[in-house]
C-alpha positions as CSV (number, residue, x, y, z in Angstrom):
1,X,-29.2,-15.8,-1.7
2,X,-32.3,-17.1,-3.2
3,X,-32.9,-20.8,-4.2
4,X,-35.6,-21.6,-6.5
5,X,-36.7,-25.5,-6.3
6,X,-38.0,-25.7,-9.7
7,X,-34.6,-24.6,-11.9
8,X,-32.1,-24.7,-8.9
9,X,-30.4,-21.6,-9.4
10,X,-28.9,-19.6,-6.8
11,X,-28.2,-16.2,-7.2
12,X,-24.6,-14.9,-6.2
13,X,-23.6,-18.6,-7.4
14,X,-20.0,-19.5,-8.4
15,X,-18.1,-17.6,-10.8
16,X,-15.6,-18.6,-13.1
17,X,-13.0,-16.2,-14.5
18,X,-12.8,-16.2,-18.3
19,X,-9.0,-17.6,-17.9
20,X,-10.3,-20.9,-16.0
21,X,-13.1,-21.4,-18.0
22,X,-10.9,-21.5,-21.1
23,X,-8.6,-24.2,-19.3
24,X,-11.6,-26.3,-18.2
25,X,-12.2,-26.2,-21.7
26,X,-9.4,-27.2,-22.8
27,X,-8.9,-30.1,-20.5
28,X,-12.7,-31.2,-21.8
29,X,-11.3,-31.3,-25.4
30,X,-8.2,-33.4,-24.3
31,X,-10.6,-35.6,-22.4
32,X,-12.4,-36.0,-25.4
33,X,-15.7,-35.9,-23.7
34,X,-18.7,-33.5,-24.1
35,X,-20.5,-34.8,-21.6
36,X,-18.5,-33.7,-18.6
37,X,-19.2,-30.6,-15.9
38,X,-16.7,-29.0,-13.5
39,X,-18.2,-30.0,-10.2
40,X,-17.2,-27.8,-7.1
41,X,-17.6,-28.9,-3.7
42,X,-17.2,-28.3,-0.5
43,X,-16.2,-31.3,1.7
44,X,-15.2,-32.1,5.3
45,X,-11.4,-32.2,5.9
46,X,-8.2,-29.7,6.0
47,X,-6.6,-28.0,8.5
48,X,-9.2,-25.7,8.7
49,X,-12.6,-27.5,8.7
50,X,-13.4,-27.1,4.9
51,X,-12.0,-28.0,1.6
52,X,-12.6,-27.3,-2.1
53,X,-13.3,-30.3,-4.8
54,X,-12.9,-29.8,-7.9
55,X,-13.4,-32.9,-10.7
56,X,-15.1,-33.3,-13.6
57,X,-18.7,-35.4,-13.5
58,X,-20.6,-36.9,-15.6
59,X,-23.3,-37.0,-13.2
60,X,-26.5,-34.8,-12.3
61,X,-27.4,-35.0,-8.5
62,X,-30.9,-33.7,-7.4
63,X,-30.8,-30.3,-6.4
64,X,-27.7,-29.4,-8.5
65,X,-27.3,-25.9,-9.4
66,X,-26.0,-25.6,-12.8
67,X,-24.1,-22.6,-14.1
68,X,-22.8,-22.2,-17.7
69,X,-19.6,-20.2,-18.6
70,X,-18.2,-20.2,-22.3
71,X,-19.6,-23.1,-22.9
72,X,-18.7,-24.5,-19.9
73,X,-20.7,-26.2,-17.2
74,X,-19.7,-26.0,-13.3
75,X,-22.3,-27.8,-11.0
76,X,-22.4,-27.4,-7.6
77,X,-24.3,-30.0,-5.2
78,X,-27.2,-28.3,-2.7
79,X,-25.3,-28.9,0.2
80,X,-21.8,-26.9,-0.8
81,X,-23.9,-23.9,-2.3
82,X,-24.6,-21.7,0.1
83,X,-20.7,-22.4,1.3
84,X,-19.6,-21.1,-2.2
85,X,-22.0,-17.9,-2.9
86,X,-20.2,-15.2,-4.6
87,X,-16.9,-17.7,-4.4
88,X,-14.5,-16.6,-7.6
89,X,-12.7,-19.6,-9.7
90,X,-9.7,-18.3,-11.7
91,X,-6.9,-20.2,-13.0
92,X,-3.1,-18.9,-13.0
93,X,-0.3,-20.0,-14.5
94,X,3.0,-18.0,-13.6
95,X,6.5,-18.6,-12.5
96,X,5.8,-19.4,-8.8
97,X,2.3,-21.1,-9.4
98,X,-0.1,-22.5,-11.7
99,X,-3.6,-24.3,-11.2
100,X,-6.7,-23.3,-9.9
101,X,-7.5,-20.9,-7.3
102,X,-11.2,-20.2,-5.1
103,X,-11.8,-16.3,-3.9
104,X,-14.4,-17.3,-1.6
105,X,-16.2,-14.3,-0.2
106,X,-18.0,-16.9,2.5
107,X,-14.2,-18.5,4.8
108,X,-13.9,-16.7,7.6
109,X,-10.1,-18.3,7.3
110,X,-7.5,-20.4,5.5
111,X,-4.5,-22.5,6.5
112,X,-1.1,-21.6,5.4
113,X,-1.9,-24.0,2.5
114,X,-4.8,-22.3,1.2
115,X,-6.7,-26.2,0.3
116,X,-8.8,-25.6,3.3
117,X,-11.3,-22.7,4.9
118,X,-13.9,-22.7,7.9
């Protein structure tokens, strides 16, 4: 993984399936807002040490690394970077489930929930 200070970008960074980043889209548009990213994070907490955040933020944090998919922005803080490297967003929407789901190359594990990772 390389980090660069000047643009922020990491290489291997977050990517989002063309599925999710149409439904971030369209939950933009029913926001109404144009100003809005999809921030990811990774935060203390779960049964297994970790756990994903996902919101949208107006916000721009120093050292953010900014990633743009159809039109879509997702920004990730410094800190949760290097815990979401090559990590996958998708979104699903089928009988037994729908929302968001995070193939992160990086967990070692998951709780039976699948919220949390270490």
């Amino acid at each position: 993984m390389s980090v660069s200070d000047d643009t922020t970008t990491v290489s291997d960074g977050i990517l989002l399936s063309d599925a999710a980043a149409d439904k971030v889209k369209t939950l933009l548009d029913q926001e109404g807002r144009d100003d809005l990213a999809l921030r990811v994070a990774v935060q203390p907490g779960g049964c297994s040490g970790l756990r994903y955040q996902l919101f949208f933020d107006e916000r721009s944090l120093d050292g953010d690394v900014v990633k743009e998919f159809g039109g879509v922005k997702v920004v990730t803080d410094r800190m949760s970077a290097p815990y979401l490297g090559g990590a996958s967003i998708d979104f699903v929407d089928t009988i037994e489930k729908q929302g968001f789901t995070i193939d992160n190359p990086n967990a070692s594990g998951s709780c039976a929930c699948g919220d949390s990772f270490h």
